[in-house]
PAZANU-455843 format. One line per field, with one value per residue: residue number from 0; residue in three letters; x, y, z of N, C-alpha, C in turn. Coordinates in Angstrom, 3 decimals. Example, Ala and Ser with C-alpha at 12.3 -4.5 7.8 and 13.67 -1.06 7.14 Angstrom:
// PAZANU-455843
n [0, 1]
res [ALA, SER]
nc1 [13.190, 12.850]
nc2 [-5.690, -2.250]
nc3 [7.800, 7.080]
cac1 [12.300, 13.670]
cac2 [-4.500, -1.060]
cac3 [7.800, 7.140]
cc1 [13.200, 12.900]
cc2 [-3.300, 0.030]
cc3 [7.800, 7.870]
END
This chain:
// PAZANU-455843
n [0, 1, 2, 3, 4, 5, 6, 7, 8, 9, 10, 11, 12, 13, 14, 15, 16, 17, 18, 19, 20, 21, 22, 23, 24, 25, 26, 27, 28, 29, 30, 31, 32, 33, 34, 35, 36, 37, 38, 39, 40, 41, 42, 43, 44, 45, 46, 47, 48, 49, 50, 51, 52, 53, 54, 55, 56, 57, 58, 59, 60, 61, 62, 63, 64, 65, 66, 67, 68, 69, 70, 71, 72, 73, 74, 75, 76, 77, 78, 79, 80, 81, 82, 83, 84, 85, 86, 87, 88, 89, 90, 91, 92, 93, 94, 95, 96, 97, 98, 99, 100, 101, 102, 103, 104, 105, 106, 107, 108, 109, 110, 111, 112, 113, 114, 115, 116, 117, 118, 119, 120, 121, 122, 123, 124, 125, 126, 127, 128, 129, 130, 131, 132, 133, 134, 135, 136, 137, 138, 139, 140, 141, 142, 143, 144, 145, 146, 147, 148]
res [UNK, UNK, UNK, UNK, UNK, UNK, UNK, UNK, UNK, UNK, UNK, UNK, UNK, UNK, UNK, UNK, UNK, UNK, UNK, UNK, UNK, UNK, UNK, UNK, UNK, UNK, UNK, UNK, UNK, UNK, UNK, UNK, UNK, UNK, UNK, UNK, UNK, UNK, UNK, UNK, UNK, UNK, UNK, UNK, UNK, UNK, UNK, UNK, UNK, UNK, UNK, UNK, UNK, UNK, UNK, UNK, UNK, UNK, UNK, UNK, UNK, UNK, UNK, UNK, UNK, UNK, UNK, UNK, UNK, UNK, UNK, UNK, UNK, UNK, UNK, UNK, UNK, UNK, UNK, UNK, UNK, UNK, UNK, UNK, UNK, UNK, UNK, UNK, UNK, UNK, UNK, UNK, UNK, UNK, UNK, UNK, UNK, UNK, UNK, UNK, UNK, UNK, UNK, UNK, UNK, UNK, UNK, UNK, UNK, UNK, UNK, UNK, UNK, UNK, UNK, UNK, UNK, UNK, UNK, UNK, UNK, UNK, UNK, UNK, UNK, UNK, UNK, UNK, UNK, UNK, UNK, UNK, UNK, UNK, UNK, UNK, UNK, UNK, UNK, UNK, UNK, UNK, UNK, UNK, UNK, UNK, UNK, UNK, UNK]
nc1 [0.378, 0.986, 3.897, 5.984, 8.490, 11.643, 13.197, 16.090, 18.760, 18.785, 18.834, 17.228, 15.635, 15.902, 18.733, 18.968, 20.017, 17.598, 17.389, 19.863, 22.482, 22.376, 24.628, 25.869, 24.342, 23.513, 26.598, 26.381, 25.334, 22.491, 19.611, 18.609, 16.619, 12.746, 10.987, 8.027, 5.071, 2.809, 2.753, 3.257, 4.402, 3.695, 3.115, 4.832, 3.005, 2.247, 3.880, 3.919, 5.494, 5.236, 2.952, 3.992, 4.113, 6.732, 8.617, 8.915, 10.194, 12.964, 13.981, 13.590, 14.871, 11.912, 12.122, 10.738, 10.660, 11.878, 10.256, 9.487, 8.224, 9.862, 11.520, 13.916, 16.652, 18.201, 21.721, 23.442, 21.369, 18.545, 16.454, 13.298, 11.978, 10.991, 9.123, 6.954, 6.488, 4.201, 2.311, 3.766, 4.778, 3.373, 2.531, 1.350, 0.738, 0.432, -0.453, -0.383, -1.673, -2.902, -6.109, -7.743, -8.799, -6.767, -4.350, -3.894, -1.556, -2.071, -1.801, -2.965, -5.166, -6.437, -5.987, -7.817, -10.364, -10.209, -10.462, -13.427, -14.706, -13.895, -15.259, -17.722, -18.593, -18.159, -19.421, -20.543, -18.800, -16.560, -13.860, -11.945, -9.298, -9.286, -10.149, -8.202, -6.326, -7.022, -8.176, -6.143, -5.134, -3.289, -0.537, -0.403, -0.191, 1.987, 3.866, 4.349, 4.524, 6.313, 8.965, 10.682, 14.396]
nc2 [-1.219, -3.760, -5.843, -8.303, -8.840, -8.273, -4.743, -4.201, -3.597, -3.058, -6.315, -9.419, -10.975, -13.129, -15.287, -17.606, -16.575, -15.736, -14.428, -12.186, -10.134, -6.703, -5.125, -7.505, -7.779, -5.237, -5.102, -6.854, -5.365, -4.511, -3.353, -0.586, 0.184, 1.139, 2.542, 4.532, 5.401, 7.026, 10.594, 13.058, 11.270, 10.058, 7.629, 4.577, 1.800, -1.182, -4.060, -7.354, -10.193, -12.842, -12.849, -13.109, -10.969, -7.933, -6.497, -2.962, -1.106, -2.763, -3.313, -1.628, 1.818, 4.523, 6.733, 9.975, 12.542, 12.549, 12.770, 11.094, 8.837, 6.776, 3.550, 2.124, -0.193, -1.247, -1.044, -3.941, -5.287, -7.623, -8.520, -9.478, -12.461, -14.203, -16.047, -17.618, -15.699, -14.311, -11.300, -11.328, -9.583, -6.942, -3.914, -1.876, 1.983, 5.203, 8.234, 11.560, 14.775, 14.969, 15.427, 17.642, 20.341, 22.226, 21.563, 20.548, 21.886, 25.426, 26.759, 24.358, 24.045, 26.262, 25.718, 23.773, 24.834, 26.907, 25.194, 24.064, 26.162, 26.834, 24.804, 24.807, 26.722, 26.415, 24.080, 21.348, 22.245, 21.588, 19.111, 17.584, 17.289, 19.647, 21.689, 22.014, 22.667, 25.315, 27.008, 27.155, 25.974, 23.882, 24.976, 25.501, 23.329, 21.996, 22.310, 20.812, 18.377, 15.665, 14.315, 12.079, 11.237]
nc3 [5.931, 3.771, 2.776, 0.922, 1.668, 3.457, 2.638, -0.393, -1.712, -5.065, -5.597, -5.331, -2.490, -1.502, -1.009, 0.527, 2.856, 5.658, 7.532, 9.730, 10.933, 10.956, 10.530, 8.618, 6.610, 5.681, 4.385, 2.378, 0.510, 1.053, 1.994, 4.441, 5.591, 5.794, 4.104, 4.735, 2.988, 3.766, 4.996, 7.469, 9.198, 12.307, 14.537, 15.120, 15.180, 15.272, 14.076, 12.655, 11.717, 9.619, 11.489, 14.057, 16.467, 16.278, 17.913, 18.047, 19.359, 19.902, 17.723, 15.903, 14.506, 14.901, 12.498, 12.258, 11.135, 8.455, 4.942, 2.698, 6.226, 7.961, 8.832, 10.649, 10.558, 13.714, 14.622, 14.745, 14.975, 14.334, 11.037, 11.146, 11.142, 8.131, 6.065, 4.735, 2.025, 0.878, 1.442, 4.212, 5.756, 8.044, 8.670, 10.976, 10.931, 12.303, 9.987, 9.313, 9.589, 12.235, 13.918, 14.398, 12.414, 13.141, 13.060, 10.426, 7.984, 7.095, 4.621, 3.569, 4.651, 3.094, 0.439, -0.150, 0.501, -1.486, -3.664, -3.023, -3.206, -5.849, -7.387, -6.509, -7.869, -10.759, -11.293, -12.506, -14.516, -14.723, -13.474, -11.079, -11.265, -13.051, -11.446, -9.100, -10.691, -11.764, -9.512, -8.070, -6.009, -6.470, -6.491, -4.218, -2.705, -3.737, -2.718, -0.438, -1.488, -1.455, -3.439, -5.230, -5.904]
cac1 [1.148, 2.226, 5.474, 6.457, 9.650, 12.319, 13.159, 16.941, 19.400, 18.651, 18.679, 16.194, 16.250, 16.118, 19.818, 20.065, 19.691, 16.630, 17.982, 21.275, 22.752, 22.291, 25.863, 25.721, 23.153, 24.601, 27.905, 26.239, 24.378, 21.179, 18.964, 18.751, 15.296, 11.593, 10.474, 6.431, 4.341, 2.124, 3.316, 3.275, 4.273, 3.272, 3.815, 4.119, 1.794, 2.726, 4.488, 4.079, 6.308, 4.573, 1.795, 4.334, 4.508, 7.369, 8.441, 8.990, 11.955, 13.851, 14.427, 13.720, 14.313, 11.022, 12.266, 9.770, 11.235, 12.098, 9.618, 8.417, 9.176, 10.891, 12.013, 15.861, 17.148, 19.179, 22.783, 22.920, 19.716, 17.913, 15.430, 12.231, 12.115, 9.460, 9.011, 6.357, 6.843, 3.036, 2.266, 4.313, 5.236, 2.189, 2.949, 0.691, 1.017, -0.287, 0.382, -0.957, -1.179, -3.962, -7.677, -8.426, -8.677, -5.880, -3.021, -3.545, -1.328, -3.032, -1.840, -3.469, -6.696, -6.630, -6.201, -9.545, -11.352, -10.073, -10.837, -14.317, -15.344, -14.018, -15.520, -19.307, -19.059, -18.304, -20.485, -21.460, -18.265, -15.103, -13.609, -11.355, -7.953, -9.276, -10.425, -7.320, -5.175, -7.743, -8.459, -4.605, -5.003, -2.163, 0.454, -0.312, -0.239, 2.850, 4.574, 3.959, 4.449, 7.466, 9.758, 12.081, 15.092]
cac2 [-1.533, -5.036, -6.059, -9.588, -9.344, -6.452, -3.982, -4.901, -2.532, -3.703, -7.443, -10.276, -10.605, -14.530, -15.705, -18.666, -15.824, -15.851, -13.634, -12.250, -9.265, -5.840, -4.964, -8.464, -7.455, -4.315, -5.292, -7.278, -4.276, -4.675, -1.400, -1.219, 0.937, 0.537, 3.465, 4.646, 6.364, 7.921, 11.219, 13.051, 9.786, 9.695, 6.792, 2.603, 0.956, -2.626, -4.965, -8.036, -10.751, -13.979, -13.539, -12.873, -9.458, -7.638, -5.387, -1.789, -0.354, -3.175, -3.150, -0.311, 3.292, 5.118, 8.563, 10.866, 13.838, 12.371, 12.666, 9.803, 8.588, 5.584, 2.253, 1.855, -1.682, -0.389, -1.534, -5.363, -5.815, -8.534, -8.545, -10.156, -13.797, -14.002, -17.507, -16.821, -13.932, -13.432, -10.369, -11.813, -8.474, -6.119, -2.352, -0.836, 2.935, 6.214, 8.834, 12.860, 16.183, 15.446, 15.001, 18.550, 21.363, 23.565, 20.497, 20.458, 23.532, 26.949, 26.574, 23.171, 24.466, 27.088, 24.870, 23.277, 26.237, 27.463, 24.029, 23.831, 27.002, 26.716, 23.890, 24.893, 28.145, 25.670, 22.701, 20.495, 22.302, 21.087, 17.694, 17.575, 17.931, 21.071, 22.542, 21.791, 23.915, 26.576, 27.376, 27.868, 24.627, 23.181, 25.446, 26.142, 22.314, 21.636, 22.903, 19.585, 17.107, 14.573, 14.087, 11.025, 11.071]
cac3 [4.759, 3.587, 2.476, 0.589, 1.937, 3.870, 1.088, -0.792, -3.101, -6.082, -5.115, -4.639, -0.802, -0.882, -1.206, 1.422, 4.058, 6.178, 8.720, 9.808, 11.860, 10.036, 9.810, 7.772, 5.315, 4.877, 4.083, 1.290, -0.355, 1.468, 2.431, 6.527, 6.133, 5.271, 3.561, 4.954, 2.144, 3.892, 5.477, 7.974, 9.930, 13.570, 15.400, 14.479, 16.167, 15.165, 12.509, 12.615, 10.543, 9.407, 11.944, 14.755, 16.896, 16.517, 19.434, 17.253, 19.706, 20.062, 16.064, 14.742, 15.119, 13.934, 12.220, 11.857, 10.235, 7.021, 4.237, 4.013, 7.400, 7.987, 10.483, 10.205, 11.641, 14.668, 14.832, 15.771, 15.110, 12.794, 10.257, 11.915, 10.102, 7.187, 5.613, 3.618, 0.659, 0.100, 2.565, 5.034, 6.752, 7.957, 9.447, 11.249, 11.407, 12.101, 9.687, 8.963, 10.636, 13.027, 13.804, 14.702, 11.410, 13.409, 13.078, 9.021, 7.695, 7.146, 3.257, 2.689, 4.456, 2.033, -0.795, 0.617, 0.298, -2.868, -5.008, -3.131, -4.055, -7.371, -7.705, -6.722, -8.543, -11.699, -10.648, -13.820, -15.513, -13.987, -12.971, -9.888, -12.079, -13.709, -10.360, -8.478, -11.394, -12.133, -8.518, -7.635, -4.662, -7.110, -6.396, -2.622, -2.220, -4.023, -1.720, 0.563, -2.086, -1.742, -4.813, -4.747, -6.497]
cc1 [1.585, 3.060, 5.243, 7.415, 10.056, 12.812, 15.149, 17.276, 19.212, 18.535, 17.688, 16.980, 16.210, 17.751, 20.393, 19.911, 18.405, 16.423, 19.470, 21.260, 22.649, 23.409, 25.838, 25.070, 23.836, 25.695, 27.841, 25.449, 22.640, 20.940, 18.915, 17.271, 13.834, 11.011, 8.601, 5.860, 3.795, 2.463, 2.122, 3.748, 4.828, 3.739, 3.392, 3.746, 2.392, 3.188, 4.628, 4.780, 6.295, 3.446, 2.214, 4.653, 5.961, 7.882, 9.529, 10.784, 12.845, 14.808, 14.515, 13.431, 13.537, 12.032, 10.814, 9.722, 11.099, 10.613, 9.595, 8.766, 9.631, 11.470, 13.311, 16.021, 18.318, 20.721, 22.525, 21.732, 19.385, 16.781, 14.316, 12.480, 10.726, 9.894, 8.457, 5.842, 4.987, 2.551, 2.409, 4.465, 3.697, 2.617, 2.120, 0.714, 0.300, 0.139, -1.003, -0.915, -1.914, -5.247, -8.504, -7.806, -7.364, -4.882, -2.526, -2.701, -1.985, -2.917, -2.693, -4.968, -7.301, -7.160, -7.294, -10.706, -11.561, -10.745, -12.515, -15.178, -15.575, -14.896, -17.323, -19.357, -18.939, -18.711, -20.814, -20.145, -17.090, -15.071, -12.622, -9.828, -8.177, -9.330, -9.275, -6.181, -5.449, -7.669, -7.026, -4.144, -3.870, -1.285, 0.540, -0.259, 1.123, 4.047, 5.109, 4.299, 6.286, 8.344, 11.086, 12.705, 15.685]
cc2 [-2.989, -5.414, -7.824, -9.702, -8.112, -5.690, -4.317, -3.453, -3.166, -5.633, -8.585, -10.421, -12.340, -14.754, -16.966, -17.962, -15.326, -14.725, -13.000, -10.418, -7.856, -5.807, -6.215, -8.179, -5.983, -4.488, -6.364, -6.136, -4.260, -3.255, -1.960, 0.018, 0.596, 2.002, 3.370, 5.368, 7.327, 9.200, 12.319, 11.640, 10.419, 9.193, 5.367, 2.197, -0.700, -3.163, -6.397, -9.272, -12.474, -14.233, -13.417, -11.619, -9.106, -6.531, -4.179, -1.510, -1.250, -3.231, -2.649, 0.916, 4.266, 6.645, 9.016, 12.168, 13.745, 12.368, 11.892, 9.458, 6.843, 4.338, 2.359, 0.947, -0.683, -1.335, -2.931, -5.984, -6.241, -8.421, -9.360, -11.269, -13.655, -15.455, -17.241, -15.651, -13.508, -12.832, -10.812, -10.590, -7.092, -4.971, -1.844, 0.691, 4.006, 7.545, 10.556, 13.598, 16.374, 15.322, 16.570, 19.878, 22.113, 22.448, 20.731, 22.499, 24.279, 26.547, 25.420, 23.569, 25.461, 26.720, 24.462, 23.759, 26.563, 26.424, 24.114, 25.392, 27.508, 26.033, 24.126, 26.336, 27.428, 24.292, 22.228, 20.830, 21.949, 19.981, 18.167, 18.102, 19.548, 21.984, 22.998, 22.977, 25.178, 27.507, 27.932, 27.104, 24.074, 23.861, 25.598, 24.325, 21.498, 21.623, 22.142, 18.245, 16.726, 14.002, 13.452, 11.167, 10.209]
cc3 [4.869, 2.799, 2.006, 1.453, 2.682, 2.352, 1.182, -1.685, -3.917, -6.206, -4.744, -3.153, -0.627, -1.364, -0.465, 2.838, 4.252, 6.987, 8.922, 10.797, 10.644, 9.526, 8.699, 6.123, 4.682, 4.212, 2.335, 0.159, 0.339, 1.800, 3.804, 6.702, 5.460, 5.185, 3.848, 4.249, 2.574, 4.543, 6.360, 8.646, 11.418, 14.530, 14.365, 15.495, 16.038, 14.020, 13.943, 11.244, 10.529, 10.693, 13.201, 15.682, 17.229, 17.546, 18.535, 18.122, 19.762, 18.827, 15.481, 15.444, 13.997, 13.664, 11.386, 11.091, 9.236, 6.733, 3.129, 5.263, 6.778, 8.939, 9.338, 11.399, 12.003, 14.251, 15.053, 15.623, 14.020, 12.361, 10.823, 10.483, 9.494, 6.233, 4.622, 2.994, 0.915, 1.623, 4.207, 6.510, 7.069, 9.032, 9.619, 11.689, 11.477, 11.693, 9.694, 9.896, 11.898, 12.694, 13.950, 13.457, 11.884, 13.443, 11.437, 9.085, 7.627, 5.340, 2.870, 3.342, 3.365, 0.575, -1.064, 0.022, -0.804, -4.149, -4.321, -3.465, -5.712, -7.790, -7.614, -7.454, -10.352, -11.927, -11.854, -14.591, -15.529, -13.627, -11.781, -10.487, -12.499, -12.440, -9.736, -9.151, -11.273, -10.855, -8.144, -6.499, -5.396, -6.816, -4.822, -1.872, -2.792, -3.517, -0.542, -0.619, -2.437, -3.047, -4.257, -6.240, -6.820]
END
């Protein structure tokens, strides 16, 4: 994933401040986390910030639980410096349930099953949307899907 900038409450994040101590940033409205899309999330492998390696534990604590996961600047701890905005910040991470069929749920293998059989028993007559409803993989997979408030 790359980033222009660290993510901000509502706020452009340039103000004069480059850097600064979290409590700092917080105390101005700033966010103190970096929201990861992809889920399941794993492990971070690396961020780097303008080209520089950042060292993951000293700055951030990965949570893995949340859905999405997440880096949260620890206490004390500063925003890696980013100069220049255009994909300044790059996160490398590793996210999902696994490389081996028995990691993915039992429901989402199901789902699997259900759309590809739908799907060759109506071959030429279905698109991927229709399959996904018809078959019943839409409800047994909804079940997994993330809704931000």
């Amino acid at each position: 994933m790359t980033l222009d900038h660290w993510p901000n409450d509502r706020q452009q994040w340039w103000d004069g401040v480059r850097q600064g101590s979290v409590d700092e940033l917080l105390q101005s409205g700033r966010a103190s986390q970096v929201l990861l899309p992809r889920y399941p999330l794993q492990t971070v492998d690396t961020i780097n910030a303008d080209g520089v390696a950042v060292t993951v534990a000293s700055v951030f604590i990965t949570d893995t639980q949340q859905k999405p996961g997440r880096l949260i600047v620890k206490s004390g701890a500063t925003w890696p410096t980013v100069i220049d905005n255009a994909n300044g910040i790059d996160i490398e991470y590793t996210a999902g349930y696994g490389s081996a069929a028995s990691d993915v749920p039992a429901a989402l293998r199901l789902a699997i099953i259900q759309m590809a059989a739908y799907m060759f028993e109506h071959r030429g007559d279905c698109d991927t949307a229709s399959a996904m409803k018809m078959s019943g993989a839409q409800s047994l997979i909804g079940t997994y899907k993330v809704i931000g408030l």
